[in-house]
GUNUBA-843885 format. One record per residue (C-alpha): residue number from 0; residue in one letter; x, y, z. Coordinates in pm, whole numbers, always signed. Layout:
+-----+------+--------+--------+--------+
! pos ! code !     xx !     yy !     zz !
+-----+------+--------+--------+--------+
! NUM !    A !      X !      Y !      Z !
...
+-----+------+--------+--------+--------+
This chain:
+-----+------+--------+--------+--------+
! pos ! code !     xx !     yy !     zz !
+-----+------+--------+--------+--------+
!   0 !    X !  +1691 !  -2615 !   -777 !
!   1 !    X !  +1624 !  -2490 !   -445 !
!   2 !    X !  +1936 !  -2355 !   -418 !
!   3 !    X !  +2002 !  -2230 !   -713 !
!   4 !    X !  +1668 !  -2009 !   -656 !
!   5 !    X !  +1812 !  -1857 !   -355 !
!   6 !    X !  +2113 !  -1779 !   -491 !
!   7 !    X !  +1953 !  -1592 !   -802 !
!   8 !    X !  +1780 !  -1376 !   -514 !
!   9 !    X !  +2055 !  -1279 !   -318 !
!  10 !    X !  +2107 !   -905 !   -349 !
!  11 !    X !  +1992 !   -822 !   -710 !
!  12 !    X !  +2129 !   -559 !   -895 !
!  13 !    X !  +1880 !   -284 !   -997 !
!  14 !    X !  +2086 !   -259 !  -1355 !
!  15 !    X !  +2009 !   -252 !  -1706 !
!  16 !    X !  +1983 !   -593 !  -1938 !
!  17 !    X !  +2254 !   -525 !  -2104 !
!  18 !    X !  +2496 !   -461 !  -1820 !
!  19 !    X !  +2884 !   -522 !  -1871 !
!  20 !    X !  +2966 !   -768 !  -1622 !
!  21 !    X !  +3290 !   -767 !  -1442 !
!  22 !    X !  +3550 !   -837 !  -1717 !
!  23 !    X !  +3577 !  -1032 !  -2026 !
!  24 !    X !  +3265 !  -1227 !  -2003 !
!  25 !    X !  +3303 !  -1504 !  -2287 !
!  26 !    X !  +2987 !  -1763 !  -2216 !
!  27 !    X !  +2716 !  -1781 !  -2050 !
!  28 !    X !  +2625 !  -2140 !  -1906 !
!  29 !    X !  +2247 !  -2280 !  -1781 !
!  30 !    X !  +2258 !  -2427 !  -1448 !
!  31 !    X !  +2215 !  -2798 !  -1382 !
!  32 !    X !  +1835 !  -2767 !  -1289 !
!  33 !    X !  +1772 !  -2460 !  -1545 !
!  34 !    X !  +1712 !  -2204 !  -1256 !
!  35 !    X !  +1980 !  -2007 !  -1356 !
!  36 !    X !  +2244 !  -1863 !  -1577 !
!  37 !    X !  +2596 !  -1846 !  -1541 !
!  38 !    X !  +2815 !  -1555 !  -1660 !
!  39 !    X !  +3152 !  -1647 !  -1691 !
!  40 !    X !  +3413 !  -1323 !  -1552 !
!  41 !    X !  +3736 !  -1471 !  -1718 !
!  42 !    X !  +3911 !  -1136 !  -1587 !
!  43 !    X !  +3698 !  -1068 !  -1316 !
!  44 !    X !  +3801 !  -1458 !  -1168 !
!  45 !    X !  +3412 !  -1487 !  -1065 !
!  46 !    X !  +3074 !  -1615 !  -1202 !
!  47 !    X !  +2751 !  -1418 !  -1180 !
!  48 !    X !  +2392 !  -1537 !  -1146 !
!  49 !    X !  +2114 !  -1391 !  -1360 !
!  50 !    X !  +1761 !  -1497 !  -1293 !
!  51 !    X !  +1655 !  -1593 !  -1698 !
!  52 !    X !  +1253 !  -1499 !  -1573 !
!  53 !    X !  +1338 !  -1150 !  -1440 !
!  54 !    X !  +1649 !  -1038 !  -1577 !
!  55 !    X !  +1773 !   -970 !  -1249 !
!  56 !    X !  +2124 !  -1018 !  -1154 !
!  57 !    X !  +2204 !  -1225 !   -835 !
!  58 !    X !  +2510 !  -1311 !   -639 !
!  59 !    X !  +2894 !  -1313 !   -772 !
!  60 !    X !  +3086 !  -1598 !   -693 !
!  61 !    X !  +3432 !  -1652 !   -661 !
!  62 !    X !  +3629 !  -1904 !   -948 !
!  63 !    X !  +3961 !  -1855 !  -1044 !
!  64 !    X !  +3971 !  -1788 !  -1449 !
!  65 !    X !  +3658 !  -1952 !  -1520 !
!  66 !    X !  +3708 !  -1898 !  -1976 !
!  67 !    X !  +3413 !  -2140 !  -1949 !
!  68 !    X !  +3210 !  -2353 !  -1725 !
!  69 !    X !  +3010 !  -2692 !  -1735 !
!  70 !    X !  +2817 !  -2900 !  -1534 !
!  71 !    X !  +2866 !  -3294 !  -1489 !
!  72 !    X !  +2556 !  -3497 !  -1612 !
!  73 !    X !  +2478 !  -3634 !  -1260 !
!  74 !    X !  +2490 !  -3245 !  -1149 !
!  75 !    X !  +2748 !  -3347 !   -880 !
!  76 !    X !  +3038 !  -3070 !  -1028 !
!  77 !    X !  +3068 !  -2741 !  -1203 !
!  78 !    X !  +3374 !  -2822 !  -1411 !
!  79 !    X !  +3540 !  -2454 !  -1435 !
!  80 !    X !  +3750 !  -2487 !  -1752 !
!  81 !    X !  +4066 !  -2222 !  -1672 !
!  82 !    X !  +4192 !  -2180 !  -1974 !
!  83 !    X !  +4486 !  -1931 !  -1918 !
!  84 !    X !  +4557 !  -2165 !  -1628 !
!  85 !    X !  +4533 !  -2479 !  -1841 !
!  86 !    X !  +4361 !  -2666 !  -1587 !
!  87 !    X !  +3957 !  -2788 !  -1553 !
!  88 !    X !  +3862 !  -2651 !  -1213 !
!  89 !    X !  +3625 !  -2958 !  -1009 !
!  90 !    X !  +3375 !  -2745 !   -787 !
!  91 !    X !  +3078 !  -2871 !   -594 !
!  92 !    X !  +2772 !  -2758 !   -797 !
!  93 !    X !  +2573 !  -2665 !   -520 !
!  94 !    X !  +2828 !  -2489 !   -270 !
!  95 !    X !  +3094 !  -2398 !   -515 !
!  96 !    X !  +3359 !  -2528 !   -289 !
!  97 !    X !  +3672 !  -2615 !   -459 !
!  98 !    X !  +3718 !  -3008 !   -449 !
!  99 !    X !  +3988 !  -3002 !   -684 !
! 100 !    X !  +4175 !  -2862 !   -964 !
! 101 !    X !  +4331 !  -3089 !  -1228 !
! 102 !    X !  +4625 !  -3004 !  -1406 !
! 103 !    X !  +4603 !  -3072 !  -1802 !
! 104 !    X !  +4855 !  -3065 !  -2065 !
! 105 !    X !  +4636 !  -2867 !  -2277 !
! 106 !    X !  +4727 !  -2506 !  -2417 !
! 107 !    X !  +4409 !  -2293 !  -2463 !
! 108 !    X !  +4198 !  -2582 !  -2315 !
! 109 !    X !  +3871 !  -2402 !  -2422 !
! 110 !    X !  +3554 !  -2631 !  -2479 !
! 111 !    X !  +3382 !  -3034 !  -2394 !
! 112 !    X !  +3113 !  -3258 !  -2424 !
! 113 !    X !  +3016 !  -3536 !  -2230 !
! 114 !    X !  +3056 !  -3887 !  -2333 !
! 115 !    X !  +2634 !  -4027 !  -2361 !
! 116 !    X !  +2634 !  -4207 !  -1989 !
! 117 !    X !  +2774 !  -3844 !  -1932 !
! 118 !    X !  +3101 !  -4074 !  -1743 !
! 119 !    X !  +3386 !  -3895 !  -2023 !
! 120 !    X !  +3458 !  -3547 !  -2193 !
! 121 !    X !  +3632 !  -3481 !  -2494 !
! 122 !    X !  +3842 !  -3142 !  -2448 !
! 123 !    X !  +3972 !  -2878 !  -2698 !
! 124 !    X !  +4340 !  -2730 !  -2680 !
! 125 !    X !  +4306 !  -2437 !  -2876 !
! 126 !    X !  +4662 !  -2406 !  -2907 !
! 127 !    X !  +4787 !  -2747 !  -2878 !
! 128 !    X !  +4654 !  -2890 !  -3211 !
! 129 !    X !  +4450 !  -3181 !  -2997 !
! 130 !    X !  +4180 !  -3309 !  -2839 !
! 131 !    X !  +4209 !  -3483 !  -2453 !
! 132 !    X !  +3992 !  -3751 !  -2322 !
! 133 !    X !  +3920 !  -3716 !  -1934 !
! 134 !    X !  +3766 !  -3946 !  -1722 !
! 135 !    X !  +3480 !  -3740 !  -1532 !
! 136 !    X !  +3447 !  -3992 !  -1274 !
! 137 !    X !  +3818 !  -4048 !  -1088 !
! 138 !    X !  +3886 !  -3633 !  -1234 !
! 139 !    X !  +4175 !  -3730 !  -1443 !
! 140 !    X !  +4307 !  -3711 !  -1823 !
! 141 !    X !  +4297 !  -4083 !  -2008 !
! 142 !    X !  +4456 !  -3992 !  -2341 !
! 143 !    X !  +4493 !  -3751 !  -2643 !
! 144 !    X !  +4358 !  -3732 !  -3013 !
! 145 !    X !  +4665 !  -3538 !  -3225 !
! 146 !    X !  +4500 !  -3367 !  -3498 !
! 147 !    X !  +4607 !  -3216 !  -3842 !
! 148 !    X !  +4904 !  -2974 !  -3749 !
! 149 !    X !  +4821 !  -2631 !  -3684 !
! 150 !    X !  +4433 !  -2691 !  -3606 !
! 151 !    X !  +4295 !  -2469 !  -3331 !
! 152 !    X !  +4013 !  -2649 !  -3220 !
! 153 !    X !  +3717 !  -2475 !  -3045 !
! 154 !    X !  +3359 !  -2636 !  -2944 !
! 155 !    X !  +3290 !  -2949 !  -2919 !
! 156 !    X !  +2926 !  -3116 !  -2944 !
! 157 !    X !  +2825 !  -3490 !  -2917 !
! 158 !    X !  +2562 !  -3585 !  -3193 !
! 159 !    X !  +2179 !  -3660 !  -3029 !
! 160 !    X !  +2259 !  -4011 !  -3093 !
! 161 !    X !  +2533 !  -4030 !  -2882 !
! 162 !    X !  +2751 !  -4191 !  -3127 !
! 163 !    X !  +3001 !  -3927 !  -3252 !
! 164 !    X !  +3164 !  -3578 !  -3159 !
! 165 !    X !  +3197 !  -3301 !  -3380 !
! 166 !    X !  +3494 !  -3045 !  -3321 !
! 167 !    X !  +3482 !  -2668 !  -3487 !
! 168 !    X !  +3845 !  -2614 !  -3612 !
! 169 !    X !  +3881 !  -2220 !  -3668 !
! 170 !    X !  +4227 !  -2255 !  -3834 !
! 171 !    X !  +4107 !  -2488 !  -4083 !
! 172 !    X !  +3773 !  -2426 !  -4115 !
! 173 !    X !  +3569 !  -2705 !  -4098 !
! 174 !    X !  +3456 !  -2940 !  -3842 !
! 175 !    X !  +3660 !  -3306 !  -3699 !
! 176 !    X !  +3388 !  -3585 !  -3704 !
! 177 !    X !  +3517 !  -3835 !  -3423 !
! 178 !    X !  +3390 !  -4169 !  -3317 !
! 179 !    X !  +3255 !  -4135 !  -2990 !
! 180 !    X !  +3337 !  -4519 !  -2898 !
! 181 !    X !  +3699 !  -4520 !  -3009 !
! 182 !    X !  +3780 !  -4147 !  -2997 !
! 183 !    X !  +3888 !  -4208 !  -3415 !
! 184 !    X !  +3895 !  -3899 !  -3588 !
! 185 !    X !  +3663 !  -4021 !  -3898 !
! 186 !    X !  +3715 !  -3698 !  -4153 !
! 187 !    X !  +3719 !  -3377 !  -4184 !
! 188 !    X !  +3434 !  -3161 !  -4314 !
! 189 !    X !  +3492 !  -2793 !  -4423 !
! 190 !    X !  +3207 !  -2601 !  -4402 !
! 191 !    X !  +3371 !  -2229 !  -4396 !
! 192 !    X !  +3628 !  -2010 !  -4242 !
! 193 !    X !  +3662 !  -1977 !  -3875 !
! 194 !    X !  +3453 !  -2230 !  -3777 !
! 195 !    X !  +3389 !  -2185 !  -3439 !
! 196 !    X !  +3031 !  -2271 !  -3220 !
! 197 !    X !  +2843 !  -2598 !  -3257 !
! 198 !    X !  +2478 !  -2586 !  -3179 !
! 199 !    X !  +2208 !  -2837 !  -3212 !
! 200 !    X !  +1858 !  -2764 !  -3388 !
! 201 !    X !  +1544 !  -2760 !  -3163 !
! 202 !    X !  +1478 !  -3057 !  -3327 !
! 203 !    X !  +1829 !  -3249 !  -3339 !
! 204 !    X !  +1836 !  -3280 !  -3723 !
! 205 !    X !  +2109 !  -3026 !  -3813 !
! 206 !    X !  +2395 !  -2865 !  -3661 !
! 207 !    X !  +2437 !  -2515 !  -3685 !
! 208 !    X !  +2819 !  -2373 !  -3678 !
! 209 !    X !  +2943 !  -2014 !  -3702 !
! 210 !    X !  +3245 !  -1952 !  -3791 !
! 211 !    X !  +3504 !  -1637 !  -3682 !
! 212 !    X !  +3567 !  -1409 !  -3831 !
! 213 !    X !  +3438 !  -1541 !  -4125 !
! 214 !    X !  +3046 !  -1398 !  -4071 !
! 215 !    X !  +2873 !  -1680 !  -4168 !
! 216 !    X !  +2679 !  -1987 !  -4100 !
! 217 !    X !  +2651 !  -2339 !  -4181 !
! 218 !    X !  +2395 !  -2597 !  -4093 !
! 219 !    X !  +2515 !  -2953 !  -4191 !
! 220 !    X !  +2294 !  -3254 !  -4126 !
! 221 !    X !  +2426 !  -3525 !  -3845 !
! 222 !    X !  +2614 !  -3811 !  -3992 !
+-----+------+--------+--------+--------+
């Protein structure tokens, strides 16, 4: 936390709120201790700190096509998913020093969650019509759920009870409800066109998904 405080302090930007960072930022990710926010440059090849209290933008770091970015559950890595590059990018969360960069069959890899004891992610291939199951431990890809052909899946969220992931599918429009313990794809639920984010209520009881480009919502209980 310490770190991250100094970082969000280094050389702030006297700029507007709603500045346009770098290139094609697509998400925006908390930091492991919740001192600071990510913005993800996919163009720009960095990630820039913004101080949530101030508003104030801190240092740019380096990352080579970071589409999105996560942080391991023990806070050891931030996991730099490089889409265009199809690989998930290991960095040391605190330095940002590459430690490695793993190579996955995965076109469009795009979006994870963490297995509950935070050990596994399940992984979206946009393009690929599948899902990948990586060991977050030893850094390397375990096996792969096919799903129905011409899916395009997009976030991924595992339900508060640890038990089961839920996968947006924008081609299909509906939402994959997988078995967390056996990575078994359960059903199908369609809940409107383009669905695309997953987010959990404050309170855990429903899951809200938009969808793209349909313009909508939908907020389906967990199973």
């Amino acid at each position: 936390a310490a770190a991250e405080a100094a970082a969000i302090a280094a050389e702030p930007e006297e700029v507007p709120v709603n500045v346009n960072v770098i290139r094609l930022p697509p998400h925006v990710t908390p930091s492991y201790g919740l001192q600071a926010l990510y913005v993800d440059n996919d163009y720009g090849n960095s990630t820039t700190l913004i101080n949530p209290r101030t508003r104030e933008f801190g240092a740019t770091i380096p990352v080579d096509d970071p589409y999105n970015l996560y942080f391991t559950t023990d806070g050891r890595y931030a996991v730099v998913v490089a889409e265009a590059r199809e690989r998930l990018d290991f960095y040391d969360a605190k330095t940002f020093r590459l430690v490695q960069r793993l190579k996955v069959d995965c076109p469009g890899v795009d979006h994870m969650d963490f297995s509950a004891d935070g050990t596994h992610a399940l992984v979206s291939c946009e393009f690929g019509a599948r899902m990948l199951w990586v060991d977050m431990q030893h850094r390397k890809v375990l096996s792969a759920i096919t799903l129905k052909p011409q899916s395009m899946p997009q976030d991924v969220k595992l339900s508060p009870d640890g038990k089961t992931f839920y996968v947006a599918d924008m081609k299909h429009g509906g939402v994959y409800v997988i078995t967390a313990a056996t990575r078994k794809i359960e059903r199908f639920l369609p809940t409107g066109s383009g669905a695309h984010g997953l987010y959990p209520s404050r309170d855990s009881t429903r899951l809200y998904i938009t969808h793209r480009p349909g313009h909508s919502l939908s907020f389906p209980g967990f199973a």
